[in-house]
N, C-alpha and C positions, 0 to 999 in steps of 0.2 A: 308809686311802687314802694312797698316795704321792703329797706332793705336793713341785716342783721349786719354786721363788722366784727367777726371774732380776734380779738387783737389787738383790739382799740384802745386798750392803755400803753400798748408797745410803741415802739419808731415808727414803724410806717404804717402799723393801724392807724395810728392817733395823725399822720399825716395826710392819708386818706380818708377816715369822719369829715377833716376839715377842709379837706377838696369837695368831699360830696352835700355838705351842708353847702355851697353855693347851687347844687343841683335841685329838681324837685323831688328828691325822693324823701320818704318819712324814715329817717334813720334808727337804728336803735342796737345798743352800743353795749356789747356782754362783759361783764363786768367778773370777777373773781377775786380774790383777793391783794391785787394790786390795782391802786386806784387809777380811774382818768385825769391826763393833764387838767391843770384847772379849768383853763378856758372851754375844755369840751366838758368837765362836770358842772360847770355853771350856764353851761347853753338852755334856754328853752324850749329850743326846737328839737332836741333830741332826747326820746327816749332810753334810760339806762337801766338794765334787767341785772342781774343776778343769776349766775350759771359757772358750774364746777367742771368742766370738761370729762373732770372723771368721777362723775357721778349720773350716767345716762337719765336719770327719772327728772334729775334738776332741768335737762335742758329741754325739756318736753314744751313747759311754757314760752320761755324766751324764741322758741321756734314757729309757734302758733302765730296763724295769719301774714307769713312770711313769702314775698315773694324770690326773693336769692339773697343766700349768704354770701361772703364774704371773708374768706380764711386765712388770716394772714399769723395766728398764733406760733409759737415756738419756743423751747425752753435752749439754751446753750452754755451759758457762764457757770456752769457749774462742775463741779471734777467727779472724776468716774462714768463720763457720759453713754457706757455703755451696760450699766445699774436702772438709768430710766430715759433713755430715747425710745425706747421703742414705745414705754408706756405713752410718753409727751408728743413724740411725733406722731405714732399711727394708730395707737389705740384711741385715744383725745378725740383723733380724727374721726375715725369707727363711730364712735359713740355718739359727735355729733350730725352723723352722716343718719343713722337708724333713726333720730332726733326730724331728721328734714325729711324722710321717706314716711315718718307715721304721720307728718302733718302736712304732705305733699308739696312742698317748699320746689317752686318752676325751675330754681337754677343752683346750684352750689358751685361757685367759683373756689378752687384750692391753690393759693401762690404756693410755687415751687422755686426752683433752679435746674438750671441744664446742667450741674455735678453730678445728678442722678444716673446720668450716663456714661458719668467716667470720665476719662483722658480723653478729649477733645482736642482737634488743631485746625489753622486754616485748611487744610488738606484731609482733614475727615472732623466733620464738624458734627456737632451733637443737632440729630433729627427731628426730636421729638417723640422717640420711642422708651417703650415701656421694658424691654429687653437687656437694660444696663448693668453692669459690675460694678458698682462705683467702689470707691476703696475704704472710706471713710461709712462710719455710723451713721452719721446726721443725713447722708447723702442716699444710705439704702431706707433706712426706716421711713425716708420722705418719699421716696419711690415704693416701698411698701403702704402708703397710704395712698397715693395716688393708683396703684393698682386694685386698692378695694373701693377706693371711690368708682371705679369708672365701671367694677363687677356687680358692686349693689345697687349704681340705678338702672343695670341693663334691666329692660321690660318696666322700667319704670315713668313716669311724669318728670322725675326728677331729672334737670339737664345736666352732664357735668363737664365742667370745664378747670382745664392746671392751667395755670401760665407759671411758665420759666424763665420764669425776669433773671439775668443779670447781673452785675455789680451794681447797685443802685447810687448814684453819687450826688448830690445836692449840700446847699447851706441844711443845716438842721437834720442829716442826718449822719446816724449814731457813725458812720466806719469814718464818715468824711471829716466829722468835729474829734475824733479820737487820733485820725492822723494830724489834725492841726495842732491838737496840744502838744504832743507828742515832738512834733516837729519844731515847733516853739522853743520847747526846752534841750534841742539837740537829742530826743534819745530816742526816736525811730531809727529800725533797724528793719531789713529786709533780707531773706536768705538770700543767694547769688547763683542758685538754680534759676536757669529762664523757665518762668509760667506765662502764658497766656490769661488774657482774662478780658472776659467780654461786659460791657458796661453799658448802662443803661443811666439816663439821666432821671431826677425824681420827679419833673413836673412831667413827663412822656411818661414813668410809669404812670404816675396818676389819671395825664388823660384815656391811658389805655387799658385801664380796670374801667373806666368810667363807662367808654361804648362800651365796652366787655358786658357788663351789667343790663346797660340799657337793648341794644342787640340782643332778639329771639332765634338768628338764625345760625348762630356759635355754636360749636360744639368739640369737645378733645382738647388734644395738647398745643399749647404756643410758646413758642420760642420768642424771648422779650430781650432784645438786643437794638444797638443801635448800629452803623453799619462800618466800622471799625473796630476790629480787634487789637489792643496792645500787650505789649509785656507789662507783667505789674508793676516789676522795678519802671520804667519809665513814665508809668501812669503818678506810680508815687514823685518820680523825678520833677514829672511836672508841674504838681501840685507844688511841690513844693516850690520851685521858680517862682508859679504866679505869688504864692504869698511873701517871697522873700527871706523862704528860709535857708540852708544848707541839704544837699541831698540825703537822702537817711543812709542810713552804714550798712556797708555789704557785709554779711555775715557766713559762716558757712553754713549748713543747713542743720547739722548737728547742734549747733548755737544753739539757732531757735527750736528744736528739741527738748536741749536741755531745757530752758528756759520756761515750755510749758510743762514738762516736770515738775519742775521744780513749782511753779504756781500752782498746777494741781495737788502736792503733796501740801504744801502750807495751804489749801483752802481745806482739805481732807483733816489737819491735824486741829486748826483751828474755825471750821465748819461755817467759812465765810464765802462767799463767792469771789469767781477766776477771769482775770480777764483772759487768760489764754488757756487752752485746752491741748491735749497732743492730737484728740481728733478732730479741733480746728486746722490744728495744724496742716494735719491730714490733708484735709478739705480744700486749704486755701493753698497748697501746694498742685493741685490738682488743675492742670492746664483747661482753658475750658474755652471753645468757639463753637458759637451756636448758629444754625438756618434759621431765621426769622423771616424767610418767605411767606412763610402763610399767615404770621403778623402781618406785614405789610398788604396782605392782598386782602385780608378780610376784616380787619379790625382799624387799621392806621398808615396808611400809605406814605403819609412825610413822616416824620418826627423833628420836632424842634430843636431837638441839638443831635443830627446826626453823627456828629464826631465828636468827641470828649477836646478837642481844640477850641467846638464851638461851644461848648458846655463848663469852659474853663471859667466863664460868668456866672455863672452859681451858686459857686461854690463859695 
C-alpha cells in the first residue's frame, strides 16, 4: 500500500513516518519548505516528494498512484492567528483533498481534535459530531475542513476518515518535552480555572492511525481518547512528581492572557515566531471529554496505556 504522510516534518508526522517504516507500506513523505528530521531524510525506504499546500497544481504529483493519505499538517506559533487559519487549516486541506479525488486516492485519513466541538464534560461529552461552536479559531477552521472533507468525497471512491485524538503525551513529543523544560527551570505556570482534558498516549495514537490505514471497513469520525479523563492542572501535577520537579504555579487566568499578548505583540513587532497565542489560549482553556466508543469497537479495543498513571512510563 502507498501511503502519502502530509506533515511529516512536523511532531507527530515525523513520529508516525517512523512508526510506519516498521510496517509494509511504500511511504512517501511531502515535503515544503521545512525540512525532514534527519533520520527520515536519510532513510532509503522512503520516498520524499515536493508539494506546496497552497498551491493545488503542485500537489497533483505527489498524489499520483496513492493509496491513503495521511493529514497530520498545521500551522499555530504564529501571531495574529486569525490573518491565516483559515487559509493553513482548511483551505490547505481543500486543495489537497481535489488533489486525492482527481487521482482517486482509496482513503484520506484527516487528524483532528474533539475542541471542534466545544466545551465538553464527563456529563456531556464530545460525540463525534459535525454540529459544534467551538470558541476558538484553530478549533472551527479545523471543523470547517473536516466538513468539506466528508462533503467532497460523498459520491466519491474516496474514503474519508477524522480522527480526534486527544492530548497526545509521550518521550519525544513537542507539549510533553516543553513542560519538562519548563518545569526544570521552575517557570511553568497554569491558569487556576478547572479544565478538563482528555489524553491520549503517543505509542496508542500511532498504533491507532496504523489499523486506521490498513482497515477497508472505516469510515467518519473517531474520538481518540484513552479511558480516563483529568484536570489539566493535575495532569501537569503529575508529571511533574514523576520527574521530580515542583508543581507549576497557579496563575489567574487573566495572567496567562496577558502573557499570550504580550508574545503575540513582540512576535508581531519583531516578525519572529510565538510560543503562545491568545487563540491557544482560547483553545487550551477549553474543557474537553470525549466518547471513544466507536474507537474501541472498531479500530482498538485495549490500548496500552489506558490511564495516564499507566502511561506515566513514557514520558
Amino acid at each position: 500500500m502507498n501511503v502519502l504522510i502530509v506533515g511529516a516534518s512536523g511532531n507527530l508526522g515525523s513520529h508516525l513516518a517512523r512508526h510506519l517504516l516498521n510496517c509494509s507500506y511504500r511511504l512517501r513523505l511531502l515535503v515544503h519548505k521545512r525540512s525532514l528530521p534527519p533520520d527520515l531524510a536519510a532513510n532509503p525506504t522512503v520516498s520524499i516528494v515536493q508539494g506546496d499546500l497552497d498551491s493545488p497544481a503542485s500537489l497533483l504529483s505527489p498524489t499520483r498512484d496513492i493509496d491513503c493519505i495521511v493529514y497530520l499538517a498545521g500551522v499555530l506559533f504564529r501571531p495574529r492567528p486569525e490573518k491565516f487559519l483559515h487559509r493553513t487549516n482548511t483551505v490547505y486541506v481543500q486543495n489537497i483533498v481535489k488533489a486525492a479525488l482527481v487521482n482517486g486516492v482509496r482513503k484520506f485519513i484527516l487528524v483532528s481534535f474533539p475542541h471542534v466541538e466545544g466545551e465538553t464534560t464527563p456529563d456531556s461529552r464530545a460525540m463525534g459530531k459535525l454540529d459544534g461552536h467551538p470558541a476558538s479559531i484553530h478549533a472551527r477552521t479545523r471543523l470547517e475542513a473536516e466538513k468539506y472533507l466528508f462533503s467532497a468525497c460523498e459520491g466519491n471512491h474516496t474514503k474519508p476518515l477524522v480522527l480526534r485524538a486527544g492530548v497526545i503525551y509521550g518521550r519525544g513529543v513537542k507539549l510533553t518535552e516543553a513542560a519538562r523544560m519548563l518545569m526544570r527551570f521552575g517557570l511553568l505556570a497554569i491558569w487556576n480555572k478547572p479544565t478538563w482534558v482528555h489524553l491520549l498516549s503517543l505509542p496508542d495514537f500511532l498504533r491507532i492511525v496504523e489499523v486506521t490505514i490498513e482497515r477497508d471497513n472505516l469510515s467518519g469520525i473517531y474520538n481518540l481518547s484513552d479511558d480516563q479523563p483529568i484536570m489539566l492542572q493535575g495532569f501537569l501535577d503529575e508529571m511533574a512528581r514523576h520527574w521530580g520537579y515542583r508543581k507549576p504555579w497557579r496563575v489567574p487566568v487573566f495572567c496567562v492572557q496577558l502573557a499570550a499578548t504580550l508574545c503575540e505583540t513582540f512576535a508581531m513587532i519583531f516578525h519572529t515566531r510565538t510560543p503562545l497565542t491568545r487563540d491557544i489560549v482560547k483553545m487550551a482553556m477549553t474543557s474537553v471529554v470525549a466518547d471513544s466508543t466507536r474507537m474501541r469497537q472498531e479500530i482498538l479495543p485495549e490500548l496500552s496505556y489506558p490511564t495516564f498513571k499507566k502511561g506515566l512510563s513514557i514520558i
